[in-house]
C-alpha positions as CSV (number, residue, x, y, z in Angstrom):
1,X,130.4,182.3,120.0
2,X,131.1,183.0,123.5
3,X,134.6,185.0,123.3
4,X,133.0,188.2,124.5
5,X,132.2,186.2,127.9
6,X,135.6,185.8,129.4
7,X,135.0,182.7,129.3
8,X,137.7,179.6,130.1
9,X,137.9,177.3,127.2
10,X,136.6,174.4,129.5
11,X,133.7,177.0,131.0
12,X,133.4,177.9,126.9
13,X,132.9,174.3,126.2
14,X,130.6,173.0,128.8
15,X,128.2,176.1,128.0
16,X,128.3,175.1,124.7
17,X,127.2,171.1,125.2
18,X,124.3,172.5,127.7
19,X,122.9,175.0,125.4
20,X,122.6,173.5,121.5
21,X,121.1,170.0,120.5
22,X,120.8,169.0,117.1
23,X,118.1,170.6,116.8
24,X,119.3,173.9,117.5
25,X,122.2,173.1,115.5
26,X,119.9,172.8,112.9
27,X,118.4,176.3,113.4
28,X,121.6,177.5,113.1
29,X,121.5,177.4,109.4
30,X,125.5,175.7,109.4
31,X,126.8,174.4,106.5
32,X,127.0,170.4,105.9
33,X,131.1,170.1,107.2
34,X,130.5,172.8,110.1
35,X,126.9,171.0,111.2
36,X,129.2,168.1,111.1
37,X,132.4,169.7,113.2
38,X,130.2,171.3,116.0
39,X,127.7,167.9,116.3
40,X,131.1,165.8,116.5
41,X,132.4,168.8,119.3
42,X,129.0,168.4,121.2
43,X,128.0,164.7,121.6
44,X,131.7,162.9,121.0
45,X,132.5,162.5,124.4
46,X,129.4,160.5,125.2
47,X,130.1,158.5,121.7
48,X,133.4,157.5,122.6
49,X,132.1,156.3,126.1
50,X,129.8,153.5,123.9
51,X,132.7,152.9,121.7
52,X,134.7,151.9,124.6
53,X,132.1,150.2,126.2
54,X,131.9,148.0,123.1
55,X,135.6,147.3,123.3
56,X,135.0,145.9,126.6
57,X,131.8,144.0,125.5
58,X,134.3,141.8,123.1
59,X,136.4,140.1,126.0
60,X,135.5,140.7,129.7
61,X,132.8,139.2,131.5
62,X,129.4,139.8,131.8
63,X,129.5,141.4,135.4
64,X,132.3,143.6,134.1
65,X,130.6,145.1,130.9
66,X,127.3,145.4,133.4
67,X,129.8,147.7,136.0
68,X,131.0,149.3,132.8
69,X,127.5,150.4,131.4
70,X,126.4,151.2,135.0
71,X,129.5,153.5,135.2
72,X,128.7,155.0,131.5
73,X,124.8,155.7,132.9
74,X,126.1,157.3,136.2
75,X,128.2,159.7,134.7
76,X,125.6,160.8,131.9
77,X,122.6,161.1,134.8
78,X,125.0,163.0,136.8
79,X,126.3,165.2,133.8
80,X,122.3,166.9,134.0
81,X,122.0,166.6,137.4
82,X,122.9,170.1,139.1
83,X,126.4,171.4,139.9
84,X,127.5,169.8,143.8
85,X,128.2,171.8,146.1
86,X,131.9,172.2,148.1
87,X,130.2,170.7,151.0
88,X,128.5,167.7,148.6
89,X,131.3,166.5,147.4
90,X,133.1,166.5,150.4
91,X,130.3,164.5,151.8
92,X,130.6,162.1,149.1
93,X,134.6,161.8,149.4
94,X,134.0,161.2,152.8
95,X,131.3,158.3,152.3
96,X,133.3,156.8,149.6
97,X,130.6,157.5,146.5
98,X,133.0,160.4,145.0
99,X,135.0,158.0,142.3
100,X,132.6,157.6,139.6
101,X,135.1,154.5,138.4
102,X,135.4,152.6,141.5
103,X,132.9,150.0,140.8
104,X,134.0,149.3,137.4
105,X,137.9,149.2,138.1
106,X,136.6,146.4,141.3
107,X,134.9,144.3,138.8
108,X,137.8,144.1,136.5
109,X,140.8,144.1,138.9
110,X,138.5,140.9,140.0
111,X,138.6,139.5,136.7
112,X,142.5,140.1,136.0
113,X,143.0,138.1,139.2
114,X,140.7,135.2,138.1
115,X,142.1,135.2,135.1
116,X,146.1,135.8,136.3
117,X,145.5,132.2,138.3
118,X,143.6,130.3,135.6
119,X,146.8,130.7,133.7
């Protein structure tokens, strides 16, 4: 696909999510089990997100499935959101917004400690 490029495998892959949907795999004329393999490649990461999310859904609290989905939502919007800049995510370090998972490791650190007493 892109092996003429020079191309890391990571630089390879992220070129790859950004440039076919399932409707261009479609165009692609691939066979049932390849359609299958490169849709799986392209949109598993954000399909194991929701699977995980779901695993949370069955026993934590309400506020920490909400951070959870919130942290799910960020990521994606930021995932088509242009590349940052050095200077942008220093910015961000420095304010304290860099660590995508901050919010949703606060909620349940909370609810380990409510629960670690109630016991």
């Amino acid at each position: 696909k892109f092996e003429n490029l020079g191309l890391t495998p990571f630089s390879e892959y992220k070129l790859l999510k950004k440039s076919l949907s399932p409707s261009s795999l479609i165009k692609l004329n691939l066979n049932p089990n390849d359609f299958i393999a490169e849709f799986l490649f392209l949109f598993m990461p954000r399909l194991n997100a929701y699977a995980l999310l779901n695993r949370i859904r069955l026993t934590s609290s309400d506020a920490v499935v909400d951070a959870a989905d919130q942290t799910i939502k960020n990521i994606v919007e930021q995932y088509f959101r242009p590349n940052l800049s050095v200077e942008e995510v220093h910015k961000m370090t420095a304010e304290g917004r860099a660590d995508p998972l901050k919010e949703f490791s606060v909620s349940a650190r909370e609810e380990l400690r409510r629960l670690s007493r109630g016991s």
